[in-house]
Each structure stands twice: as structure tokens, then as C-alpha cells.
N, C-alpha and C positions, 0 to 999 in steps of 0.2 A: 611593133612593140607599143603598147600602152602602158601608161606607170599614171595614178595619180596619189598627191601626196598633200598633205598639210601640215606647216611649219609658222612657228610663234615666233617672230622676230620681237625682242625688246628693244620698239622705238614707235612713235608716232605713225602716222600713214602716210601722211605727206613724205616723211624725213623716209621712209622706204621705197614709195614710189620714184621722189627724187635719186635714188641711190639704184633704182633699177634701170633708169635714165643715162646715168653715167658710166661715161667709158671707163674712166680710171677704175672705178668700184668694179665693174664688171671685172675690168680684165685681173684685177688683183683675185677678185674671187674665183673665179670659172680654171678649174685643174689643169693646169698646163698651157694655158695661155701663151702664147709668147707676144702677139698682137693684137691691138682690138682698135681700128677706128673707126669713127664715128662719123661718116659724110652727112648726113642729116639727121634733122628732128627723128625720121625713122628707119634709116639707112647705116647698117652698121658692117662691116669688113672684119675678121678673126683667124687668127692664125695658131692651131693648137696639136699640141705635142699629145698624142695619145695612146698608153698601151693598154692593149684588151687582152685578157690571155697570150697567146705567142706573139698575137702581131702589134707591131710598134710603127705609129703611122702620125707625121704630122698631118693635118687637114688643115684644108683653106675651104672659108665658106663665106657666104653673104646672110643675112638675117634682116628681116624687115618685121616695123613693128604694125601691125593693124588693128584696126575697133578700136581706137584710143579711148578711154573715159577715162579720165584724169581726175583723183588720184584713186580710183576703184580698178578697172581693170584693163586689159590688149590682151591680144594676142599675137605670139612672137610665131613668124613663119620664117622657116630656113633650111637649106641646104649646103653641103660640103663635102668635097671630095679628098678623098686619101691615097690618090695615084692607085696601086694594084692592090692595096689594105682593103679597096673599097669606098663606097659612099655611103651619106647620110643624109635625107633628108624630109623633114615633119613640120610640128609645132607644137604650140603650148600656148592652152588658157591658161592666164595670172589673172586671179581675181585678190585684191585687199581687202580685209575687212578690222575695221575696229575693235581692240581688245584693252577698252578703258581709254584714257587718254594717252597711256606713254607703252604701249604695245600694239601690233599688228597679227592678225593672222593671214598668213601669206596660201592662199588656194590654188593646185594646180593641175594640168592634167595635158600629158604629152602623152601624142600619137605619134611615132615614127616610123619608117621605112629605113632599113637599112642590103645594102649590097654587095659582093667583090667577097674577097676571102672572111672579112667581118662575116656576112651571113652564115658563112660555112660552120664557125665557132659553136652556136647552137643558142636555143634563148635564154637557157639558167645564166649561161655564163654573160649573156649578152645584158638580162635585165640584172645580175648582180654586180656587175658594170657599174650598170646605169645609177642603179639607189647607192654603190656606194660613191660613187659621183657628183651626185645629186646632194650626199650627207654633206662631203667637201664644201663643195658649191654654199650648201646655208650656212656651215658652223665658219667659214670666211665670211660670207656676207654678212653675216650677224653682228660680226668684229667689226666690221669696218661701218655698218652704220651703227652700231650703237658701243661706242668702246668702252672697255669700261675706264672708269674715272682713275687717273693717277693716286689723288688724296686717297681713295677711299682706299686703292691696293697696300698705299703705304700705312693706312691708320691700320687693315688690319692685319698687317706681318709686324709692326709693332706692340700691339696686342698681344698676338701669337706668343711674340719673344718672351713677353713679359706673364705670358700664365703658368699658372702651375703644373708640373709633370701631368698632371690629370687630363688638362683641359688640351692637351696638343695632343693627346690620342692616345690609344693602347700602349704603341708600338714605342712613342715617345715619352710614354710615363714608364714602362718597362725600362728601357735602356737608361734612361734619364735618371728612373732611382737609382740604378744600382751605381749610376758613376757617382751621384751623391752618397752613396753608403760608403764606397769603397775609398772616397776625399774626405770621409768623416774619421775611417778608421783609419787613413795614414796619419791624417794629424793628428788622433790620439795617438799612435806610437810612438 
């Protein structure tokens, strides 16, 4: 299986590369995680909960990180097995690049082998799997390095409250008039 993809993280390069570094981040992000430690600078351990069409298999696998350039690119090599589900084992070029001062574009491109009843599934199912795994994988990771600001949530659901039927949407100026019409004509009665 080959997949390659590119994804715009909103954060610095540094603040992404560090967060690709870390276990916590990792494992919050990565679907089904249950464990992920960290023995070295590029030695990492994972324990993940996974269902692929019928089969449901946790895996345990090892990942090493190689070709470090810091904070542009590695490459992640690993393998995992899933008892009689099958195994897993590839890699992945990460390359970063700059997108202004306070965004990243994240570049990447996994070749993997897979085996055991997995192989059996077929590759639609296997690479629709993957990307939407992979969507997981970024729309966490994007959370947790760049979150967004409390203030900013709060100033604009106060906003919200405070605009006209118009401005909160179709759906909300619809229903919105008619309970003001229908509070305008009881208290005329």
C-alpha cells in the first residue's frame, strides 16, 4: 500500500516538529491508541486498538525514527503485529515546510506491507482504512498542537448571542422570527 498526502497544520514548524516528537501528542492523536512509550530520542513502543472492516485486532509494534533533520524532516520505520488479524509493517517520509510564520505544511508518503487475514480484506477497503485514519490522525493532531484560543471561543459565541436573527443563519433567523412574531402577538392580546 502506498498513500501520500499533504496536510496544513496551523502552527509554526518548530511547535509541530516538537509535537511529532512527543509521546503524549502522539498517543492522544493516533486512533486507538491505548499505549505509546517513548524509550528514546528515536525509539518508540505502541499499543493500538484497531478495526478494519470485519476484523478487530489490537497491535503491538515498535517504530524507529531515522534521517533525523530537525525541524524539516525523518523518516518513521515500523512494524506491528495483530496475532491471527495479521501484521503490519512500512514507513513514512515526514517532510515540514513553512507556510508563513504561524502555519506548517506537513508532507508525506507511506509505503506499507501488510499480512494475515488484513491482506485477505482487499486494497479499497484497506486504503479507505488508511486515509480515513490518517484524516483522524491530523484533525487531532492539529488540536492538540494548535488549539484553539478559549477568549477567542468565548468572544465569538457572545457575538453569536448577541446578533440579529439574520446574522446566526437561515435556519436561525427562520425559527427566531417567528417566535418573536408569535411573543409580539400574545402580548398584543
Amino acid at each position: 500500500m502506498k498513500m501520500s498526502e499533504t496536510q496544513r497544520i496551523e502552527a509554526p514548524r518548530q511547535k509541530v516538529w516538537e509535537a511529532l516528537n512527543d509521546a503524549e501528542v502522539l498517543k492522544a492523536s493516533i486512533p486507538g491508541c491505548e499505549e505509546l512509550t517513548k524509550h528514546s530520542d528515536t525509539e518508540m513502543e505502541a499499543k493500538v486498538k484497531l478495526k478494519v472492516g470485519p476484523v478487530k485486532a489490537t497491535f503491538g509494534g515498535k517504530v524507529t525514527l531515522e534521517d533525523l533533520n530537525p525541524p524539516e524532516s525523518y523518516r518513521i520505520v515500523g512494524e506491528g503485529s495483530g496475532g491471527v488479524a495479521g501484521f503490519a509493517k512500512g514507513g513514512a517520509t515526514v517532510r515540514l515546510e513553512e507556510d508563513g510564520p504561524d502555519a506548517t505544511i506537513l508532507h508525506y508518503d507511506v509505503d506499507a506491507q501488510i499480512g494475515g487475514k488484513l491482506a485477505q480484506l482487499g486494497a479499497r477497503l484497506i486504503d479507505s482504512t488508511a486515509k480515513r485514519l490518517a484524516g483522524e490522525f491530523f484533525k487531532t493532531f492539529g488540536e492538540q498542537v494548535a488549539p484553539t484560543q478559549p477568549q477567542e471561543e468565548e468572544a465569538a459565541v457572545s457575538e453569536d448571542a448577541d446578533a440579529p436573527a439574520e446574522k446566526k443563519g437561515w435556519l436561525g433567523g427562520l425559527f427566531g422570527g417567528k417566535r418573536e412574531e408569535k411573543a409580539e402577538e400574545t402580548a398584543a392580546s
